[in-house]
C-alpha positions as CSV (number, residue, x, y, z in Angstrom):
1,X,-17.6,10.4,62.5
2,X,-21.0,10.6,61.1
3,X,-19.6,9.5,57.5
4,X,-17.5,6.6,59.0
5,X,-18.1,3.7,56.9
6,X,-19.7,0.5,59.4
7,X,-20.7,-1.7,56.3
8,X,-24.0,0.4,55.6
9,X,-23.5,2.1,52.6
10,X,-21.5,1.4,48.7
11,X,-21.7,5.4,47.6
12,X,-21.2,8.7,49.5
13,X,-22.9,11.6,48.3
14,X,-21.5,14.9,49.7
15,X,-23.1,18.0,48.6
16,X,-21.2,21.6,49.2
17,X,-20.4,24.7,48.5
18,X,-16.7,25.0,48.6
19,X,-15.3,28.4,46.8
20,X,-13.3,28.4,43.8
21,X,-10.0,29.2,45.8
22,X,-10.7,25.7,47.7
23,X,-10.9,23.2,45.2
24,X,-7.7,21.4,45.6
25,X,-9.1,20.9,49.5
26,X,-12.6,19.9,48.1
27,X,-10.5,17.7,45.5
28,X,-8.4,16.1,48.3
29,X,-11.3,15.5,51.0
30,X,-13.4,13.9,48.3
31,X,-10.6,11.0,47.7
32,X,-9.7,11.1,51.0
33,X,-13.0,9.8,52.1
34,X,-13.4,7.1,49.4
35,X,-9.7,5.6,50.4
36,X,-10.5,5.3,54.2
37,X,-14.1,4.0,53.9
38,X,-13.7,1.7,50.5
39,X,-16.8,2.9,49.4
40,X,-17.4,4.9,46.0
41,X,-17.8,8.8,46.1
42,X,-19.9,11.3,44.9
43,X,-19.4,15.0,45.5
44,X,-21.6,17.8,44.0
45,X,-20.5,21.3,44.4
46,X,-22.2,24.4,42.8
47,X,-21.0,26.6,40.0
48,X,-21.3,30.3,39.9
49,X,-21.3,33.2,41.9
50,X,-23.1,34.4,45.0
51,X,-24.0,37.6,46.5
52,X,-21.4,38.0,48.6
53,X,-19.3,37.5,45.4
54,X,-17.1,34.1,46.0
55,X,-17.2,32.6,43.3
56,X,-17.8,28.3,42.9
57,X,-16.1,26.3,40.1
58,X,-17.9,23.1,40.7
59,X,-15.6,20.4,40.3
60,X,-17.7,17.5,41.3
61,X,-16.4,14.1,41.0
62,X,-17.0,10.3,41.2
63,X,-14.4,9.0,42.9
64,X,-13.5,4.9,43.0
65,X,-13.4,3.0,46.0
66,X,-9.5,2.8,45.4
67,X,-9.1,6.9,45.0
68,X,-9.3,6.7,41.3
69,X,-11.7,9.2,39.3
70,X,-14.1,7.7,37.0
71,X,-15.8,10.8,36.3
72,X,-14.9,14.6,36.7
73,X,-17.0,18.1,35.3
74,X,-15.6,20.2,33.5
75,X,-14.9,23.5,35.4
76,X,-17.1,26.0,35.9
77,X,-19.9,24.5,34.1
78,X,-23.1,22.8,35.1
79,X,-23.4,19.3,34.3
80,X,-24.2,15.7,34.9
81,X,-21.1,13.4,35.8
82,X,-22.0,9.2,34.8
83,X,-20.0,6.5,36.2
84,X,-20.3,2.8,35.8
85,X,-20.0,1.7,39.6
86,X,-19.7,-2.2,40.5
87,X,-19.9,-4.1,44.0
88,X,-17.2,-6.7,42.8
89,X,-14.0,-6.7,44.4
């Protein structure tokens, strides 16, 4: 509920940490939450490995208010994604 969109906010930004095997969920969710709130998307996930040996392929995204991706990283690197976003309908 706390992400519910009440005509506050144009962009999303969801930070996580969603292991490699996940993606497709993290992939999913991200579009998911741009569709039901109209509202462009943002998700940054981490790359790499951790101690406890899961390993995180990234795959951060900016995601149109329609579901579309304007802008996607390349997997398994670190990088910076750009997007032209726009307010007009």
């Amino acid at each position: 509920v706390w992400a519910r969109y009440q005509q506050d906010y144009d962009l999303a930004l969801y930070v996580a940490n969603w292991p490699a095997p996940r993606s497709r969920h993290w992939q999913t969710l991200l579009a998911a939450r741009a569709i039901e709130n109209q509202v462009y998307v943002a998700g940054c996930n981490r790359v790499g490995d951790d101690p406890n040996g899961l390993n995180y392929s990234g795959d951060s995204l900016i995601i149109s208010p329609q579901g579309e991706i304007l802008a996607d990283a390349e997997p398994g690197a670190a990088s910076r994604l750009d997007a032209e976003l726009s307010l007009e309908t």
